[in-house]
Structures are given as C-alpha cells and as structure tokens.
TIGUNU-273029 format. One record per residue (C-alpha): x, y, z; residue in one letter. Coordinates in steps of 0.5 Angstrom, whole numbers, m for minus. Each point is the difference from the previous one (the first is absolute). Last residue first. Layout:
% residues N
R:xx:yy:zz:res
R:X:Y:Z:A
...
This chain:
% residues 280
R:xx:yy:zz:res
R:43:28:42:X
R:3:m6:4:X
R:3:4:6:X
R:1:m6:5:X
R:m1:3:7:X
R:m8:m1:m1:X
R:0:m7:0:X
R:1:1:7:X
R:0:m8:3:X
R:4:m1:m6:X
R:0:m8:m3:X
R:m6:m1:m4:X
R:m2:7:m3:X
R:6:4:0:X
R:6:m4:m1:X
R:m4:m5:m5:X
R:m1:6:m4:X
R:7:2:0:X
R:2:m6:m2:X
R:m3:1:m6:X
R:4:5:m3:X
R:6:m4:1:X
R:5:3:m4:X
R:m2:m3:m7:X
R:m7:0:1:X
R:1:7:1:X
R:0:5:7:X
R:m3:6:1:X
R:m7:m5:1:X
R:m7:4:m2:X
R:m5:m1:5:X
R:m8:0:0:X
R:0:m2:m8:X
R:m5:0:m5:X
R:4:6:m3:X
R:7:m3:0:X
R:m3:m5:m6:X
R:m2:6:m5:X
R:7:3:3:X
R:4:m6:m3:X
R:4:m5:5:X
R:7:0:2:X
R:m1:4:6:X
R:m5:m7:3:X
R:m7:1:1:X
R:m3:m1:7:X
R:m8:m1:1:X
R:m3:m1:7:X
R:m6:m3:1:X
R:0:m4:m7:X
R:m4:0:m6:X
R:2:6:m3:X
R:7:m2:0:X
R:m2:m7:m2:X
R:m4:3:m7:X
R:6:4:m1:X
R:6:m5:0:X
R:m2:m3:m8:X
R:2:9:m1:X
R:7:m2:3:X
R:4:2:6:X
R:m3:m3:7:X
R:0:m2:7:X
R:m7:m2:4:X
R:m1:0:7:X
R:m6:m4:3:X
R:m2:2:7:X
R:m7:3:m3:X
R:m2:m6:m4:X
R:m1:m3:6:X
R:3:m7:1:X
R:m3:m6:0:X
R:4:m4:m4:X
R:m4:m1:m6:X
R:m4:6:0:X
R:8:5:0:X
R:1:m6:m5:X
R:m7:2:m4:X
R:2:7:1:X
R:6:0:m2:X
R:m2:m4:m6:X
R:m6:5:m2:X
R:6:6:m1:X
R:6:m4:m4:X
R:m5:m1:m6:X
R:m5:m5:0:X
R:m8:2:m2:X
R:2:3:m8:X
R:4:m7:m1:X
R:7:1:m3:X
R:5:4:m5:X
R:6:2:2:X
R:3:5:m5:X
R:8:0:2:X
R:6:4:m3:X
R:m2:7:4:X
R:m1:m4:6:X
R:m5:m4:3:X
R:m5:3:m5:X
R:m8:m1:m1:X
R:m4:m3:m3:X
R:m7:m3:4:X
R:m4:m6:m3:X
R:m8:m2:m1:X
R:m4:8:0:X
R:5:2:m4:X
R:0:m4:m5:X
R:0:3:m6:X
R:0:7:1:X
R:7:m3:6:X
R:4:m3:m5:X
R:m1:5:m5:X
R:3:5:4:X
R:5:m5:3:X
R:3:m2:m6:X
R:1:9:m3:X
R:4:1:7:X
R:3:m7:m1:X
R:2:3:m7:X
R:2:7:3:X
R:4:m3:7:X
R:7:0:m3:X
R:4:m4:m3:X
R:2:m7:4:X
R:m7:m2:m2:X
R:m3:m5:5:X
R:m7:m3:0:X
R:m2:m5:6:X
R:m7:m4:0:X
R:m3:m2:7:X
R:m2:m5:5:X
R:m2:m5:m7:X
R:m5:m5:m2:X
R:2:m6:m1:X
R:4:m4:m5:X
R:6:3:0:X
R:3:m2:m6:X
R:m7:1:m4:X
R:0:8:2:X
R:8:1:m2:X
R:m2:m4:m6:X
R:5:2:m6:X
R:6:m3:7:X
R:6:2:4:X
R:0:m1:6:X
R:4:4:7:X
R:5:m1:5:X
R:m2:5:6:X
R:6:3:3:X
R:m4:6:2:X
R:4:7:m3:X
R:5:m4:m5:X
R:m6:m3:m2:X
R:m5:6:m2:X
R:6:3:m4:X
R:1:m6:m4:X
R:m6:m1:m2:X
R:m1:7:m2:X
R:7:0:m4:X
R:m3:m6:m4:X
R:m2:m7:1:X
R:m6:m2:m4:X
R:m9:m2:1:X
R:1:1:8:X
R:m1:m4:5:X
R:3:1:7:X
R:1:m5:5:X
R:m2:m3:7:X
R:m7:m2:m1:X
R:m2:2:m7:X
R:1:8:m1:X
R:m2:5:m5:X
R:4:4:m5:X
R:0:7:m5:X
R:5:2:m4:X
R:m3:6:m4:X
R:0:1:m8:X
R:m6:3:1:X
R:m5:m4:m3:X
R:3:m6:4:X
R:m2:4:6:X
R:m7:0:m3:X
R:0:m8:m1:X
R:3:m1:7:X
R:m6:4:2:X
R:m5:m4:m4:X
R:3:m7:3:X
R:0:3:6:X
R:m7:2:1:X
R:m2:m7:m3:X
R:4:m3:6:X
R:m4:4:5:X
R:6:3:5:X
R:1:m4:6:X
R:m3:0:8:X
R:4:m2:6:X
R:m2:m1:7:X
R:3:m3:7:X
R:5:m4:m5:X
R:4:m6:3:X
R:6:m2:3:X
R:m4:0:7:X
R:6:4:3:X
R:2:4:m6:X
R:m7:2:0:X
R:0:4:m7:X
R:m5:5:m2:X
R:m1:1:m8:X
R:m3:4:m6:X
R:3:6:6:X
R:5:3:m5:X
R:2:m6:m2:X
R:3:m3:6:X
R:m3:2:7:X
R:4:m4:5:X
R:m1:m3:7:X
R:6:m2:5:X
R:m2:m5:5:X
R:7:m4:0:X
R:3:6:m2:X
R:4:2:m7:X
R:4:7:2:X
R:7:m4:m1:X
R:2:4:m5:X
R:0:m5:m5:X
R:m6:m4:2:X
R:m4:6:m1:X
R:3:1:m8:X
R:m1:m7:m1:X
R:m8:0:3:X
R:m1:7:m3:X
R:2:m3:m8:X
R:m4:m7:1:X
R:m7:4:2:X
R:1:5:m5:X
R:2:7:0:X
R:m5:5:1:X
R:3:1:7:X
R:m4:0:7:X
R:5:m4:5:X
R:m3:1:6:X
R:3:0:8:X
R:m5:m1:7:X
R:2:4:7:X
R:2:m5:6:X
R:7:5:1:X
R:4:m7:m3:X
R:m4:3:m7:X
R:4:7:1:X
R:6:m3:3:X
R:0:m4:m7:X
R:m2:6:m4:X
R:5:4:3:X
R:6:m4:m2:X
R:m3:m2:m7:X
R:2:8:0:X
R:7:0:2:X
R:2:m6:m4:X
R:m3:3:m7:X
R:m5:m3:m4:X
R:2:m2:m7:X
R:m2:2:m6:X
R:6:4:m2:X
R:m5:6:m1:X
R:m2:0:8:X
R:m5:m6:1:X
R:m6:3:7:X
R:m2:5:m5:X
R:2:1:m6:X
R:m2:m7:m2:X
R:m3:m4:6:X
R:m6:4:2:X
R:m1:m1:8:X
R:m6:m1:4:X
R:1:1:7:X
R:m5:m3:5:X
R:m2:3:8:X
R:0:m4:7:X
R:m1:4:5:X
R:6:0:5:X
C-alpha cells in the first residue's frame, strides 16, 4: 500500500465537544498509521496544548509531527525539535494589542507553555476550560514574553462584530505582515501572512517525502480552509459552516460528536473501495 498522510484539525474535527477523543476513533487511527500511512495533528492550539491532549487520547506517536498555531510551527516529536517556526513582529503586536484594548476585547499571547494576558475574566476562563493551559497575568503582555510571538488570540464571548470591526483594522494596516481570520466564531487568530495550515502541509508532505497528492486533509473552521485547499483530497466535517463546506472534495454525514472523522479514515486509508463509503 502506498504510503499517504492525514492531516487533521483537532477541535471540531478530530475532538467531539467534550474535548475528548472517542475510543472508536482513536481505534481507526492507529489501524490507520499501523497500515504504514503518516498521521498529523494541525491545530491552532499551542505546542503544549496539542502535545497534553494527544498523550491523552493516545494518538501521540513516536514519529508524530505537529503543526501548532495555525502553521507558525512544525514539530518533530522524534527530534524534539522545530522543523519551522515564524513569529509575529512584536512592534506589530504591541500595536494590535493596543487596538484590541480600543475595543474593549481580551485579546492574549503565549510564552512557552502558558497564556498571558493583561486580566482574568470569562474569556480567559472559556480559553482555559477548552485547553487546560495555565495562564499569566501581566500590564506587558509583549515584555513578559520576551520575544516575538507565534500568534495573538482576541476573544469575545458576544459575538463576532467587534472581532469583525478588529480584524478589518487589523488587515488595512498590516495586511501584508499578518493574517486574521476566525477559528471559530469566539476566536480572532492573528499570525505570519506566509504560515497558515496550508503552507505547513506542504512544507511536512516536503519534509517526508510524500506528494502533496496522497495527503487528506479534515477540517471545520475558516483557519482550516487554507489546509483544505492545499491538499490532495479536502474533507470537511458535518459541523463545519458553508464557506468552509465549499473548499471541500467531501462532506462527512457524521459530526465531530459522532465520529465524522472517521469516516474519512475509513474511506481514504483503510478501504480498498473508497467508494463503498458515501461521504457526500
């Protein structure tokens, strides 16, 4: 069997809303990888948060490679080590920190393993039920970290319109430094305009030696549509939104709640007839 490479989104997609992985699913993924085929975590989540919730499912191989941050970095489980990294200039940073304060918006960074952010609230604890990450408070979210950063997140529990409103600002002054676009209606990612989920599949399917035309991609939000475009065959999720839905080769019937996902395994990896499997 020729080797091909699933990358997967984790929440929404390979997570159900518990954020847990279910049995059946974590099943067919490892019959999937002991097959010889290569498996990828690709999350907008940080390093720590995607290496915590893989041990936990189980689905933490000694050769696994892990996109974090939406692309801004390419992990080597084996090596312990980046394969590729870009950060976010921290005179840009501290200007868009400085415009999502004009909007009364939390917005947050990363160090190394935690959240930093200027105050607690119920943004901080929403983020936090959903990664487990602790988190630091600090007046210098940019001096605390002490380097430039992977990404800044902006969260609003209210709706979109004042991430909206941020995002627009955002991208006429520095679109052609960053990216800003949704995770999911509660998160404003912003990252390096040259990463994204898209350009790290192609640098790992680069990295591995594998054409970009075996990999499967699987996705739900808008910071998955870059990934889903850039792979051989794109598989959104039931639970994702028509704008994403449209950048797909196949629809699963079922959600991320009921093992969606695992009909894409099914189908692509472990089915001598893909065809037999009626994703839509």
């Amino acid at each position: 069997m020729s080797e091909k490479i699933l990358f997967t989104d984790m929440d929404g997609t390979l997570l159900t809303s518990q954020k847990t992985v279910s049995q059946p699913l974590a099943g067919l993924i490892s019959q999937m990888i002991a097959s010889g085929h290569r498996f990828v975590l690709s999350s907008g989540r940080t390093l720590t948060s995607i290496l915590s919730c893989a041990q936990k499912a189980g689905l933490l191989y000694p050769d696994t490679l892990i996109i974090a941050v939406n692309g801004n970095l390419v992990y080597d489980c084996k090596s312990r080590r980046a394969l590729m990294e870009k950060t976010v200039p921290e005179p840009v940073c501290r200007d868009i920190i400085e415009m999502a304060r004009g909007y009364g918006l939390h917005i947050q960074s990363y160090d190394e393993s935690r959240v930093v952010c200027e105050k607690a609230g119920p943004e901080l604890s929403f983020y936090q039920k959903s990664t487990g990450l602790e988190a630091v408070l600090t007046d210098d979210i940019m001096g605390c970290i002490g380097r430039a950063p992977h990404k800044l997140l902006a969260i609003d529990l209210n709706g979109r319109d004042r991430l909206l409103a941020l995002q627009q600002d955002i991208l006429s002054r520095y679109g052609d430094i960053v990216t800003a676009i949704f995770s999911c209606d509660q998160y404003l990612e912003v990252f390096d305009k040259t990463a994204g989920k898209g350009n790290a599949l192609r640098f790992v399917c680069r990295h591995l030696g594998i054409p970009v035309s075996r990999s499967v991609a699987a996705g739900d939000a808008e910071n998955d549509i870059s990934m889903l475009d850039a792979a051989g065959t794109a598989v959104a999720m039931a639970n994702a939104p028509e704008e994403v839905k449209a950048h797909a080769d196949f629809v699963t019937r079922q959600d991320n709640d009921h093992d969606g996902l695992g009909e894409a395994v099914r189908a692509f990896f472990l089915s001598p007839d893909p065809g037999q499997y009626s994703l839509r």
